[in-house]
C-alpha atoms as an extended CHARMM CRD file, in Angstrom:
* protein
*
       270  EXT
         1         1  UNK       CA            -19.9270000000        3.0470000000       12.0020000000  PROA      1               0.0000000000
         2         2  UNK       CA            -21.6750000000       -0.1900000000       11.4430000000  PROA      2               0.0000000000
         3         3  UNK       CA            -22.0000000000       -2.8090000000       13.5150000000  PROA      3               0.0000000000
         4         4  UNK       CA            -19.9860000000       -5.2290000000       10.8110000000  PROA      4               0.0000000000
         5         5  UNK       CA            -17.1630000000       -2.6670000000       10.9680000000  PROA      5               0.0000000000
         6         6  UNK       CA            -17.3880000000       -2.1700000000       15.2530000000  PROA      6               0.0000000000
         7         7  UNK       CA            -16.9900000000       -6.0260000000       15.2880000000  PROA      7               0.0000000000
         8         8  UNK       CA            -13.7330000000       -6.0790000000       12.8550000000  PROA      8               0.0000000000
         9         9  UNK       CA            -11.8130000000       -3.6250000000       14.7310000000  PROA      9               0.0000000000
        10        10  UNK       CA            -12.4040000000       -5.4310000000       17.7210000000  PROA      10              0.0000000000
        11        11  UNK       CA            -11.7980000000       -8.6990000000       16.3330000000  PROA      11              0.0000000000
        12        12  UNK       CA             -8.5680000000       -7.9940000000       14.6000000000  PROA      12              0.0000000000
        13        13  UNK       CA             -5.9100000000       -7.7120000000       16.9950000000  PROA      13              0.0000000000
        14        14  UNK       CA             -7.2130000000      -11.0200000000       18.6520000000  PROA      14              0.0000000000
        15        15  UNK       CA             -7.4920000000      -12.9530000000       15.5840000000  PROA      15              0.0000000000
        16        16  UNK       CA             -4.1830000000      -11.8790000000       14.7130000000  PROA      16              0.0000000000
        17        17  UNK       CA             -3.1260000000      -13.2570000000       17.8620000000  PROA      17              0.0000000000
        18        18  UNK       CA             -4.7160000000      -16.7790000000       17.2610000000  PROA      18              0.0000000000
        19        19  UNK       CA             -2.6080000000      -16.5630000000       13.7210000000  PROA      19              0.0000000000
        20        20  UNK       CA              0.4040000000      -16.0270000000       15.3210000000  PROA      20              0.0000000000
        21        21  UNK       CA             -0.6950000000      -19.5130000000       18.1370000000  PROA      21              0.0000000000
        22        22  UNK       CA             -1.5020000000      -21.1230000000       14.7500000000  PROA      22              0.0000000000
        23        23  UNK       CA              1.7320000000      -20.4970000000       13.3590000000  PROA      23              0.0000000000
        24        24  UNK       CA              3.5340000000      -22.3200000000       16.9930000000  PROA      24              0.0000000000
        25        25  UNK       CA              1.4350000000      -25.2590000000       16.4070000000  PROA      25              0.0000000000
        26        26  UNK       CA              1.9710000000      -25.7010000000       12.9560000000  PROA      26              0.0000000000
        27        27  UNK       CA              5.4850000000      -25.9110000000       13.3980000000  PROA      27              0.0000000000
        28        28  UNK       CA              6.3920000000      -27.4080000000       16.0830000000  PROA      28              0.0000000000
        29        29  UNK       CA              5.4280000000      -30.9810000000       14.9790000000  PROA      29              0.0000000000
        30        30  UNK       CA              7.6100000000      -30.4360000000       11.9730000000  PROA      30              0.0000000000
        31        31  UNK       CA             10.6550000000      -28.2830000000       13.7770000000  PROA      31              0.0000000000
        32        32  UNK       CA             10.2750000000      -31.3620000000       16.5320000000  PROA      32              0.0000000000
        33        33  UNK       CA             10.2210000000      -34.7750000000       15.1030000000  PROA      33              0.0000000000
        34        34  UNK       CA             10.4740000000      -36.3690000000       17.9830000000  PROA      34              0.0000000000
        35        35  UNK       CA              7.7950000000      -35.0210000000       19.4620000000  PROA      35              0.0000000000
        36        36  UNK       CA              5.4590000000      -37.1340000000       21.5670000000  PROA      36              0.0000000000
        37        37  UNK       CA              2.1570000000      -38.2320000000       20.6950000000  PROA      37              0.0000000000
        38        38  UNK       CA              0.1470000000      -35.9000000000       23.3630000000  PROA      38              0.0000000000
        39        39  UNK       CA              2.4280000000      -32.7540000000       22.3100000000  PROA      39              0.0000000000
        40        40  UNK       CA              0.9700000000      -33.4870000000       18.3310000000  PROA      40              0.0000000000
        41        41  UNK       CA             -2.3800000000      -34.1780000000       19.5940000000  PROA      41              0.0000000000
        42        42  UNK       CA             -2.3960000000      -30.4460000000       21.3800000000  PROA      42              0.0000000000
        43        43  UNK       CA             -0.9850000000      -28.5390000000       18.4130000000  PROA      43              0.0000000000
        44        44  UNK       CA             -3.7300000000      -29.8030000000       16.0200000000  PROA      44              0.0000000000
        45        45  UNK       CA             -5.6360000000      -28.9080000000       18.8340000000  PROA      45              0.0000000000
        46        46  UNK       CA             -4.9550000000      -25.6530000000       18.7600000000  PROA      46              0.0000000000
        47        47  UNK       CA             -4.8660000000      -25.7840000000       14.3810000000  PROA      47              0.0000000000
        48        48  UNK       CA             -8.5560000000      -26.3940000000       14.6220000000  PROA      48              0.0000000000
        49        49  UNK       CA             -9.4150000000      -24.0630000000       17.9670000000  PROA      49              0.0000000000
        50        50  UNK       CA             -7.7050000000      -21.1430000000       15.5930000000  PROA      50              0.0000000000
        51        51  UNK       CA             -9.7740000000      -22.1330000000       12.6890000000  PROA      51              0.0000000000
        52        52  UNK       CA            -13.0640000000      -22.4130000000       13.7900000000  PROA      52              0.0000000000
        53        53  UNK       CA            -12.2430000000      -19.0650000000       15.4430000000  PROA      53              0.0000000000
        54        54  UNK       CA            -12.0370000000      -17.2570000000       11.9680000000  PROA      54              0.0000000000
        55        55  UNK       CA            -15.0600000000      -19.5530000000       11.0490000000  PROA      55              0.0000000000
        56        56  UNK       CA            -17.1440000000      -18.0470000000       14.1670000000  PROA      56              0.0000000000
        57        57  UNK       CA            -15.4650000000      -14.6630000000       12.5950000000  PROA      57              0.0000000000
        58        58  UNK       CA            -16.5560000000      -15.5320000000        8.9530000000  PROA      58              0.0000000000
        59        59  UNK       CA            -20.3160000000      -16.4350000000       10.5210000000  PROA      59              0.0000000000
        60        60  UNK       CA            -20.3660000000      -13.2920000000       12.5490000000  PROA      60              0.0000000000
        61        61  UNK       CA            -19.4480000000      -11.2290000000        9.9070000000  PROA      61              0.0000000000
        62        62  UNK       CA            -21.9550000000      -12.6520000000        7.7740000000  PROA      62              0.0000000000
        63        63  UNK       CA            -24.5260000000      -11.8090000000        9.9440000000  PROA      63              0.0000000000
        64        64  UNK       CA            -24.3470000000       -8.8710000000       10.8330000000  PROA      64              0.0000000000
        65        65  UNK       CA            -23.7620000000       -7.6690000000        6.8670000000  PROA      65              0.0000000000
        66        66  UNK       CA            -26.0510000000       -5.6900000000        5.6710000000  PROA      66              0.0000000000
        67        67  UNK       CA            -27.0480000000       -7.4190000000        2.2920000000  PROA      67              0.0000000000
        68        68  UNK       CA            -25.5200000000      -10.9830000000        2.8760000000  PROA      68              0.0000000000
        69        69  UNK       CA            -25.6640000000      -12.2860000000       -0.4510000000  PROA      69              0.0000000000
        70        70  UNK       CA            -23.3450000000       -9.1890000000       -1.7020000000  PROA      70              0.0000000000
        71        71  UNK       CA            -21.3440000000      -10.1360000000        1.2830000000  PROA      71              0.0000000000
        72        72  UNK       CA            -20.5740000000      -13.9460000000        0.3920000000  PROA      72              0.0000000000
        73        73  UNK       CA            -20.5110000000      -12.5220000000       -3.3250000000  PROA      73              0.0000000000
        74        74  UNK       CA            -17.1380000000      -10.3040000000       -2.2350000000  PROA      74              0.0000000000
        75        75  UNK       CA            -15.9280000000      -12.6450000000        0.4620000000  PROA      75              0.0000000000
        76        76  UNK       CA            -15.8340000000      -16.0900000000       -1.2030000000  PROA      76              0.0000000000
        77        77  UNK       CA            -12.6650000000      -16.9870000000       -0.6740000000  PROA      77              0.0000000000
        78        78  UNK       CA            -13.1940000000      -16.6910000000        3.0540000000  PROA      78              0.0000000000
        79        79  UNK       CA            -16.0380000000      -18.8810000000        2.5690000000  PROA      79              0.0000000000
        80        80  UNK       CA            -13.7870000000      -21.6000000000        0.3810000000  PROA      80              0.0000000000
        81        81  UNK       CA            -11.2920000000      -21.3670000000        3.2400000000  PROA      81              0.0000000000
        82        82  UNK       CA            -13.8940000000      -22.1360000000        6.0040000000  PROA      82              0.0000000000
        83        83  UNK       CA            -15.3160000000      -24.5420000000        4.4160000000  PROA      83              0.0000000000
        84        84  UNK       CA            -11.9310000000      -26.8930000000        2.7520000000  PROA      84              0.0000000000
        85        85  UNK       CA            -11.0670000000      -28.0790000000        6.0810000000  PROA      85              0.0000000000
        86        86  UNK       CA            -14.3990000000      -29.7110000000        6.7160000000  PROA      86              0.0000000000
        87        87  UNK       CA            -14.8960000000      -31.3330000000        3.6110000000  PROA      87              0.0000000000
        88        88  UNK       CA            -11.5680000000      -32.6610000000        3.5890000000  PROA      88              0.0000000000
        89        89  UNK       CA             -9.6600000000      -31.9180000000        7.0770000000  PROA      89              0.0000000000
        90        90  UNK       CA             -6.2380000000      -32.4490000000        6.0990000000  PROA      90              0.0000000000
        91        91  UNK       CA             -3.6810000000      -30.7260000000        7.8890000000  PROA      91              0.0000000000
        92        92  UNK       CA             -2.1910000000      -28.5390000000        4.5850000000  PROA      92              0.0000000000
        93        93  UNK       CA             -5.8290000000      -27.4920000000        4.0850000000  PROA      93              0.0000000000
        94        94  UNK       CA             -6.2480000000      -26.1980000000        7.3670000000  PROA      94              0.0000000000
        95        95  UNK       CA             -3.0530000000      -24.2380000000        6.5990000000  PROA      95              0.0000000000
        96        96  UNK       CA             -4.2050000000      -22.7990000000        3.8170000000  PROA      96              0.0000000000
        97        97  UNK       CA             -7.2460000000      -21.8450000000        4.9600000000  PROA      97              0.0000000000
        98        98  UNK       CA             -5.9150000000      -20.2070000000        8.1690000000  PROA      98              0.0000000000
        99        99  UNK       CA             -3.3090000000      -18.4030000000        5.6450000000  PROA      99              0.0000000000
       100       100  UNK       CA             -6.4530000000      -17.0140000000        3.5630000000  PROA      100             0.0000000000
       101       101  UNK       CA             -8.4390000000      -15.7560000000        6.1680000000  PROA      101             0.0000000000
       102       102  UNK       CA             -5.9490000000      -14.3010000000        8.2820000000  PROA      102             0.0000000000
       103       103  UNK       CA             -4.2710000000      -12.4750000000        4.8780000000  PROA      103             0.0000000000
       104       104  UNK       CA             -7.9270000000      -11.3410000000        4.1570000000  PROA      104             0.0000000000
       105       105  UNK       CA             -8.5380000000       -9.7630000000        7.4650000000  PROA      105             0.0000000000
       106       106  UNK       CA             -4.8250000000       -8.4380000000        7.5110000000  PROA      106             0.0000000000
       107       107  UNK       CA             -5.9050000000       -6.2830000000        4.1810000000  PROA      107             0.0000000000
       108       108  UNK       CA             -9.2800000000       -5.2130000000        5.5550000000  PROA      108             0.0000000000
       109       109  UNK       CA             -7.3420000000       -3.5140000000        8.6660000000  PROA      109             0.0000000000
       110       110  UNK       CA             -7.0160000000        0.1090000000        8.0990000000  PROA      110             0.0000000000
       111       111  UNK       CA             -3.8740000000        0.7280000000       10.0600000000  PROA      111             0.0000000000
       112       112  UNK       CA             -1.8550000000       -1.9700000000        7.8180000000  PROA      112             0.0000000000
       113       113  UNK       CA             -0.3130000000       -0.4230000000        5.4760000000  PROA      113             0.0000000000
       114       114  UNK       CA              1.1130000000       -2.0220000000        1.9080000000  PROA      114             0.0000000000
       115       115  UNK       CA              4.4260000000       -2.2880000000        2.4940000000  PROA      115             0.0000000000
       116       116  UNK       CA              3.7860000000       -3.7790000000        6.0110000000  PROA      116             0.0000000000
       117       117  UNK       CA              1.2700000000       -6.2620000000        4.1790000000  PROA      117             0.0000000000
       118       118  UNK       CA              3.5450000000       -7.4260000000        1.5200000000  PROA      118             0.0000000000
       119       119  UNK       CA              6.6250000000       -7.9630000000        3.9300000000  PROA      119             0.0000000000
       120       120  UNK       CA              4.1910000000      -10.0290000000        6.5710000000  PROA      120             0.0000000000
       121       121  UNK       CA              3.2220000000      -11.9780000000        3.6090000000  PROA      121             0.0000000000
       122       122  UNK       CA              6.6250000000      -12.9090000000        2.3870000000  PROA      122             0.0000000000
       123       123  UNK       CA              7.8630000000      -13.6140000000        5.2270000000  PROA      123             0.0000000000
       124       124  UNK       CA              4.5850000000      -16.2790000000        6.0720000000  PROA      124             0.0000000000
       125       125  UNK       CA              4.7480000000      -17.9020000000        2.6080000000  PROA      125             0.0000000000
       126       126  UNK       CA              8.3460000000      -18.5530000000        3.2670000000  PROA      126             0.0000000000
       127       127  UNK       CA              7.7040000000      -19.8340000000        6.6960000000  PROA      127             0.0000000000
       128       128  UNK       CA              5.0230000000      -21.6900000000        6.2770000000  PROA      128             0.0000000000
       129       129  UNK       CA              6.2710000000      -23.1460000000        2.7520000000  PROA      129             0.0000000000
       130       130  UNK       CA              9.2310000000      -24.4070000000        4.1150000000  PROA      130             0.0000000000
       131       131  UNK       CA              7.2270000000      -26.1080000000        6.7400000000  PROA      131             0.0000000000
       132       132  UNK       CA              4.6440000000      -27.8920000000        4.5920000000  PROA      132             0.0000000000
       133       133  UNK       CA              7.1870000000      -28.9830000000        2.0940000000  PROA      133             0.0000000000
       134       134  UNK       CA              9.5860000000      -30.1360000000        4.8520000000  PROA      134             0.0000000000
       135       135  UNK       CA              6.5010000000      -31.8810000000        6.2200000000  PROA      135             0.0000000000
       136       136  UNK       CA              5.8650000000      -34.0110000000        3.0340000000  PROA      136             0.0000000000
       137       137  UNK       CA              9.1160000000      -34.4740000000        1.7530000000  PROA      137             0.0000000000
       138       138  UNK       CA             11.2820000000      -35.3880000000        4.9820000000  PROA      138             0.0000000000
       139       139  UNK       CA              9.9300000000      -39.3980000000        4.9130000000  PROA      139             0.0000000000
       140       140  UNK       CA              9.7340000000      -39.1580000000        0.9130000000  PROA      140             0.0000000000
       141       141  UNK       CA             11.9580000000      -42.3810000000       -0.1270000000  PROA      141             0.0000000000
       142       142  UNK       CA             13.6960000000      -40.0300000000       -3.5560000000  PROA      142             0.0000000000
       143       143  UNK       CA             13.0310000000      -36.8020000000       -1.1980000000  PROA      143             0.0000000000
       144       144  UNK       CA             16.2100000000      -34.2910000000       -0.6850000000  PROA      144             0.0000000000
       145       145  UNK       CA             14.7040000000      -31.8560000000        1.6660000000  PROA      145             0.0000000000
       146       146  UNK       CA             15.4850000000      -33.7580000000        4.6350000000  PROA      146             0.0000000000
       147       147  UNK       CA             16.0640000000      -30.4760000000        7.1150000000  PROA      147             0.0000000000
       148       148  UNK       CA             14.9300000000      -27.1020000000        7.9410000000  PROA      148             0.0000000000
       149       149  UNK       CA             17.4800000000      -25.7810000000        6.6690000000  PROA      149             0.0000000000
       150       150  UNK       CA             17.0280000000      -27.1980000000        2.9040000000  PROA      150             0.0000000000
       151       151  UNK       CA             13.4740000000      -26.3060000000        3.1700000000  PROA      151             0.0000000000
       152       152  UNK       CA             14.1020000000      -22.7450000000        3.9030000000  PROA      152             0.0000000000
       153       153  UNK       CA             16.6720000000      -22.8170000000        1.1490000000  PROA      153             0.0000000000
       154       154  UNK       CA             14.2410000000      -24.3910000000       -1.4770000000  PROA      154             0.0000000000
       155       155  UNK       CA             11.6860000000      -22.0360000000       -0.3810000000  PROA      155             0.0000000000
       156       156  UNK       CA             13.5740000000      -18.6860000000       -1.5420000000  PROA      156             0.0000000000
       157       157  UNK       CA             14.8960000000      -20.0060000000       -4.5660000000  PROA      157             0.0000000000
       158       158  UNK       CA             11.3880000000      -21.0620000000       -5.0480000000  PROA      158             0.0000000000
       159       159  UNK       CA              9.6310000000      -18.0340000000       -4.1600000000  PROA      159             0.0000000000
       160       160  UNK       CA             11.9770000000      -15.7980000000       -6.3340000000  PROA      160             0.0000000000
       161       161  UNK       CA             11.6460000000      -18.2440000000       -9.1290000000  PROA      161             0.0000000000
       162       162  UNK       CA             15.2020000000      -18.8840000000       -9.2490000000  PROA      162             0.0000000000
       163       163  UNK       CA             15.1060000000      -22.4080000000       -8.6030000000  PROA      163             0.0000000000
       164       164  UNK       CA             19.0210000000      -23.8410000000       -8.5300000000  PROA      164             0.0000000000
       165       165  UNK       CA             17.4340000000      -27.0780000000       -8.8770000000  PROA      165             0.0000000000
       166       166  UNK       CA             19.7650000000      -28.5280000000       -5.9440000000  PROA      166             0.0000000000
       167       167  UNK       CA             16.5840000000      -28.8690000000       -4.0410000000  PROA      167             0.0000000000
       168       168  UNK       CA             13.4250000000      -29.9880000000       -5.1820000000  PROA      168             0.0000000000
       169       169  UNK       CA             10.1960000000      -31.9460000000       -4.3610000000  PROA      169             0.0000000000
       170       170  UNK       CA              9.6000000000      -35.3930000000       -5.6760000000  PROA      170             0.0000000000
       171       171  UNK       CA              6.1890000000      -35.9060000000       -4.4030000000  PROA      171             0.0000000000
       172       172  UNK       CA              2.9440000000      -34.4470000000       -5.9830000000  PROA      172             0.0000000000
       173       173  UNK       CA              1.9670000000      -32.8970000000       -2.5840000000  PROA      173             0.0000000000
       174       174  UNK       CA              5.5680000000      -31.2960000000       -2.1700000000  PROA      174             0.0000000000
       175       175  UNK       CA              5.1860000000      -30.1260000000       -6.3180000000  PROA      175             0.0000000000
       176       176  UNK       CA              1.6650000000      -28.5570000000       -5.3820000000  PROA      176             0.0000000000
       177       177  UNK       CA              3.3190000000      -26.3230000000       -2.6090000000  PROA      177             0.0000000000
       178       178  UNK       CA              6.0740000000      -25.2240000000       -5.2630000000  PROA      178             0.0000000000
       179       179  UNK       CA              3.3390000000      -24.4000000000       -7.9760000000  PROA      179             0.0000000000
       180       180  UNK       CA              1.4430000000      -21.7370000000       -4.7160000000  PROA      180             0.0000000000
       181       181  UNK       CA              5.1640000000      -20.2640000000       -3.9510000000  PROA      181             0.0000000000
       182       182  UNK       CA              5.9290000000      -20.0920000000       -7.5170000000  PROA      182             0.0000000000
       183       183  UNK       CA              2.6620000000      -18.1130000000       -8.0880000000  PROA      183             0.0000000000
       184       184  UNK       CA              2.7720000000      -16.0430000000       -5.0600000000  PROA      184             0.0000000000
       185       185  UNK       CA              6.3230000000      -14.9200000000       -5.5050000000  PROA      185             0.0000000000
       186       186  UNK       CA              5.2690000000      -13.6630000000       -8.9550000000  PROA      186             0.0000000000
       187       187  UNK       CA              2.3090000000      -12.0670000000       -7.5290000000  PROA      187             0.0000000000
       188       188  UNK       CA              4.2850000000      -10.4660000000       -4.4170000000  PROA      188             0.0000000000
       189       189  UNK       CA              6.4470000000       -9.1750000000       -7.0040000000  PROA      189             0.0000000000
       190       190  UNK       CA              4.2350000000       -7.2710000000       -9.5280000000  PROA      190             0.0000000000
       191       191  UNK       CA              2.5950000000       -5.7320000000       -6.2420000000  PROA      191             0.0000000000
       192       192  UNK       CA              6.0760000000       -4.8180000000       -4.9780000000  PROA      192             0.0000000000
       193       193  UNK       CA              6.9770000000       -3.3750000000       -8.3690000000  PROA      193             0.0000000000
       194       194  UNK       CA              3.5860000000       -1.5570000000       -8.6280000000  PROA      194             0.0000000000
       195       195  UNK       CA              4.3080000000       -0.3810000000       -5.4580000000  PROA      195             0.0000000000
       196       196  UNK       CA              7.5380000000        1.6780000000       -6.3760000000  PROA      196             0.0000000000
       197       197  UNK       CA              6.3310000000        2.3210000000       -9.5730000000  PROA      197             0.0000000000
       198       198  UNK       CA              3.1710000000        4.2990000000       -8.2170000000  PROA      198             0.0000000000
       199       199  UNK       CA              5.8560000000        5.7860000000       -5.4940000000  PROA      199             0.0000000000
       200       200  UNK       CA              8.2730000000        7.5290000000       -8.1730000000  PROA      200             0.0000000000
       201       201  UNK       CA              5.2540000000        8.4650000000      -10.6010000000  PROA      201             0.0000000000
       202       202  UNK       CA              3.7560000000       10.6520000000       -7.2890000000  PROA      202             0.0000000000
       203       203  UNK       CA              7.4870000000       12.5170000000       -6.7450000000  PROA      203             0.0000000000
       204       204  UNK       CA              7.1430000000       13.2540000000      -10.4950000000  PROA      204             0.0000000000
       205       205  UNK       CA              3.6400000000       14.2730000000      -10.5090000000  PROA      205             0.0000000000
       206       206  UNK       CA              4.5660000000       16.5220000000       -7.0910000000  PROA      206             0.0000000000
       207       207  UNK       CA              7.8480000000       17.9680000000       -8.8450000000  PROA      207             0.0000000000
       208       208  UNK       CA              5.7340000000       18.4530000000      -12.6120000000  PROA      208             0.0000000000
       209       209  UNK       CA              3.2640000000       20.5140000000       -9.9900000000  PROA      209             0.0000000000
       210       210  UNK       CA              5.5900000000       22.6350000000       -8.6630000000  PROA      210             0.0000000000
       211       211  UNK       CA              7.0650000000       23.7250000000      -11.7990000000  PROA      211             0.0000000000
       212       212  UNK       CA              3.8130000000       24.3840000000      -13.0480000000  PROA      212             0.0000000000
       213       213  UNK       CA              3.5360000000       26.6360000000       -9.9310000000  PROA      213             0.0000000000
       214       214  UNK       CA              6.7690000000       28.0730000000      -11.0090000000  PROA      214             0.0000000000
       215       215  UNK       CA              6.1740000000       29.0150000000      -14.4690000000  PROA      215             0.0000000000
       216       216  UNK       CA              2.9200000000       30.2790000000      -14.0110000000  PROA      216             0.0000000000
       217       217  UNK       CA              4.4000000000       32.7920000000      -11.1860000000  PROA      217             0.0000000000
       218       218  UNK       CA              7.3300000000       33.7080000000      -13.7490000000  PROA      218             0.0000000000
       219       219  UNK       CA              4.5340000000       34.2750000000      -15.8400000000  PROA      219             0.0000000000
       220       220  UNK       CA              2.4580000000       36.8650000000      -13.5510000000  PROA      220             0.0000000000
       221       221  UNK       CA              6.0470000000       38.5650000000      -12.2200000000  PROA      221             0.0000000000
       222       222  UNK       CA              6.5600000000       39.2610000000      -16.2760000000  PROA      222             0.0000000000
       223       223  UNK       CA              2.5390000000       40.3260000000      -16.6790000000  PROA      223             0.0000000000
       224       224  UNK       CA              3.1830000000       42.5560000000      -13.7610000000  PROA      224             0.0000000000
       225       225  UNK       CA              6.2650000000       44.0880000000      -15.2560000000  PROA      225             0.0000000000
       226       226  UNK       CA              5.0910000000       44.2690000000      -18.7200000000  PROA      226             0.0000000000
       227       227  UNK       CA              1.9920000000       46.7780000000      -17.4560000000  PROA      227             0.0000000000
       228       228  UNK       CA              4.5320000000       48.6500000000      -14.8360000000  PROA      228             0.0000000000
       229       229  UNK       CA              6.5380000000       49.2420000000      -18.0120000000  PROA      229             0.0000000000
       230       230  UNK       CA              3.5770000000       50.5710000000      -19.6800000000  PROA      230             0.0000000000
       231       231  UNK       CA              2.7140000000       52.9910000000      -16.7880000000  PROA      231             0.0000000000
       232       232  UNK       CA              5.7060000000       54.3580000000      -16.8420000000  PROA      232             0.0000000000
       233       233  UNK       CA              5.7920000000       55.1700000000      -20.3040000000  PROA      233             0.0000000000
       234       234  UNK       CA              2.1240000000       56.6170000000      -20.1990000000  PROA      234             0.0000000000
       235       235  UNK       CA              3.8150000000       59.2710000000      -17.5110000000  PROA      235             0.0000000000
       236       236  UNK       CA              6.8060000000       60.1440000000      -19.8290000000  PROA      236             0.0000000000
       237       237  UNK       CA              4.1020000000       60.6600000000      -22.2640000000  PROA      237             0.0000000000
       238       238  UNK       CA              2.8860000000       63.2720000000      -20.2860000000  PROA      238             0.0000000000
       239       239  UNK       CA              6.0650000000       64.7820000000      -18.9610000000  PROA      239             0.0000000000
       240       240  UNK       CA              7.8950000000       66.3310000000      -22.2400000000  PROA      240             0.0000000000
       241       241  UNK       CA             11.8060000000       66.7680000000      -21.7450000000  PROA      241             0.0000000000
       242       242  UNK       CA             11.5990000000       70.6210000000      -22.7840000000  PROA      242             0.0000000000
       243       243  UNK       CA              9.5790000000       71.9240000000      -19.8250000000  PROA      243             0.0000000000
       244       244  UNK       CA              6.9380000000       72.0240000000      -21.3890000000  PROA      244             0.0000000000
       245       245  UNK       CA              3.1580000000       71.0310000000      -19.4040000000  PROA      245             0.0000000000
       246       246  UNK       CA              0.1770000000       69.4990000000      -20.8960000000  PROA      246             0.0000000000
       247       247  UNK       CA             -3.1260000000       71.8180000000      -21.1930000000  PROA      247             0.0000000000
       248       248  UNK       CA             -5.3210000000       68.8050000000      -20.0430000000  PROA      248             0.0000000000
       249       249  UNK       CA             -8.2420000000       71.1200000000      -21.0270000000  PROA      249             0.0000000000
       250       250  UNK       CA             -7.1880000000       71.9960000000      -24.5810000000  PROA      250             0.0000000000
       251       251  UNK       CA             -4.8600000000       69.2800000000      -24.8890000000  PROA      251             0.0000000000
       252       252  UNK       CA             -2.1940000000       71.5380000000      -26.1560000000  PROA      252             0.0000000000
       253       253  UNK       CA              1.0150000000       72.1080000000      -24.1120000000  PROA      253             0.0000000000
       254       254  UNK       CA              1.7320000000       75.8140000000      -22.8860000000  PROA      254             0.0000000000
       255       255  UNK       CA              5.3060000000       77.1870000000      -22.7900000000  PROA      255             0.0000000000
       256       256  UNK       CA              6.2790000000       78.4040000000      -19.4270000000  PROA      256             0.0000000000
       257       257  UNK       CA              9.2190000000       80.8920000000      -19.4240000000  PROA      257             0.0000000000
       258       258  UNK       CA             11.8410000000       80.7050000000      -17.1170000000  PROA      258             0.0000000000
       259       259  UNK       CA             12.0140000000       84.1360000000      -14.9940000000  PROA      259             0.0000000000
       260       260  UNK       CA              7.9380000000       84.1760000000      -15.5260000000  PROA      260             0.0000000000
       261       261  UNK       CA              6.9750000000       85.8690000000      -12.3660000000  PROA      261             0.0000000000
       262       262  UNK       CA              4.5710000000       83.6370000000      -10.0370000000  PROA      262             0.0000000000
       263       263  UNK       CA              0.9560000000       84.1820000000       -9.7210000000  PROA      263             0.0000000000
       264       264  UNK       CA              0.1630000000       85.8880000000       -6.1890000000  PROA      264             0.0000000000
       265       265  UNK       CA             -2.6800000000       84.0710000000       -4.2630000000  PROA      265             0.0000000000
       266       266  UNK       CA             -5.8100000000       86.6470000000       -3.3700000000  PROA      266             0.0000000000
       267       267  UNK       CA             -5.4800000000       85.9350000000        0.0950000000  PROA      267             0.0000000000
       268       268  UNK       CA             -1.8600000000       86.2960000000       -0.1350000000  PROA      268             0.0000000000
       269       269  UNK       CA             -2.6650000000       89.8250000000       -1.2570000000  PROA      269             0.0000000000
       270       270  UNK       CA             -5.4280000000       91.0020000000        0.8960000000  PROA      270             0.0000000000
């Protein structure tokens, strides 16, 4: 095992961990309007502890690659994630980014599997979309997702492209977060439907295989009969119905008669 791959699979369960810290102090700023001024000032605390932690990840990973250039060639949206935040550290950036590089090392995790994946990622898009567009849109003056509640509301009909239009953002920042949940809902989707697609094509590829397996033993029971057939006619063949026995030297059958004495063995005599 490489050293890249040792320092993943020790680094995932913690990172993971940060995520979940990162999640805490994303919300409760927005759950907690009230909140005081030194409560705020420790959550984005924590936003920016969390990502320079999958920055220091990014960097070590880097390193320790083996060709680095391939590595920032397959990894660049880690790399547009680490670096967003800097150039422009807005709180939604930082967000995103965090979202990026924790789904990135979520997929790189062996021991994930698909479904796992896609339900983790549903069920962050909707949490975190309802909390960025609640964020923007609470203080908006034409804004009508004024609680929680809306949000989460205008997130699913959002994210399953429904959209009952009761809810909806007015400001561009609050339209930008509908255009990602639009576009990841879609996405989500297709991977759920390729999902169950590939799932029903592998019971019909394992039941088309074992009726091959069928057939071709029908087919060897019938091959077997078919020559046990012919065996038994080859004997009859040499069996006649009269009595009658094959001279296998001459090849001519000798009559036997029916009170014919038996030959007397030599011994027998002596």
């Amino acid at each position: 095992m490489s050293a890249q791959a040792r320092w993943e699979g020790r680094t995932q369960r913690p990172l993971l961990a940060l995520a979940v810290a990162f999640a805490v102090a994303y919300a409760v700023p927005i759950v907690d309007a009230p909140a005081g001024h030194s409560l705020t000032a420790v959550c984005t605390g924590v936003e920016w502890v969390v990502w320079a932690a999958f920055a220091l990840d990014y960097l070590v990973r880097l390193a320790l690659a083996p060709n680095r250039r391939d590595f920032v060639r397959r990894h660049w949206p880690d790399l547009c994630a680490v670096v967003l935040p800097v150039l422009q550290p807005l709180r939604l950036l930082r967000l995103v980014s965090t979202l990026l590089l924790v789904g990135r090392r979520a997929r790189m995790a062996p021991q994930i599997r698909l479904t796992t994946y896609v339900v983790g990622a549903v069920v962050g898009l909707l949490m975190f979309g309802s909390l960025a567009v609640l964020s923007v849109e609470r203080e908006a003056p034409d804004g009508n997702i004024r609680t929680l509640g809306d949000a989460v509301w205008w997130s699913f009909t959002t994210m399953t492209t429904v959209g009952y239009g009761d809810h909806a953002p007015t400001t561009g920042l609050g339209r930008m977060i509908a255009v990602g949940l639009m576009l990841s809902g879609i996405a989500l989707l297709g991977v759920v439907t390729a999902n169950i697609a590939a799932w029903f094509i592998s019971r019909f590829e394992k039941d088309d295989v074992e009726e091959r397996r069928q057939t071709e033993a029908i087919a060897a029971l019938a091959e077997e009969v078919r020559l046990l057939r012919a065996e038994v006619a080859r004997l009859a063949e040499h069996q006649r119905p009269d009595g009658g026995v094959e001279n296998r030297a001459s090849g001519h059958e000798v009559p036997v008669a029916a009170n014919a004495p038996t030959p007397l063995r030599r011994d027998a005599v002596g």
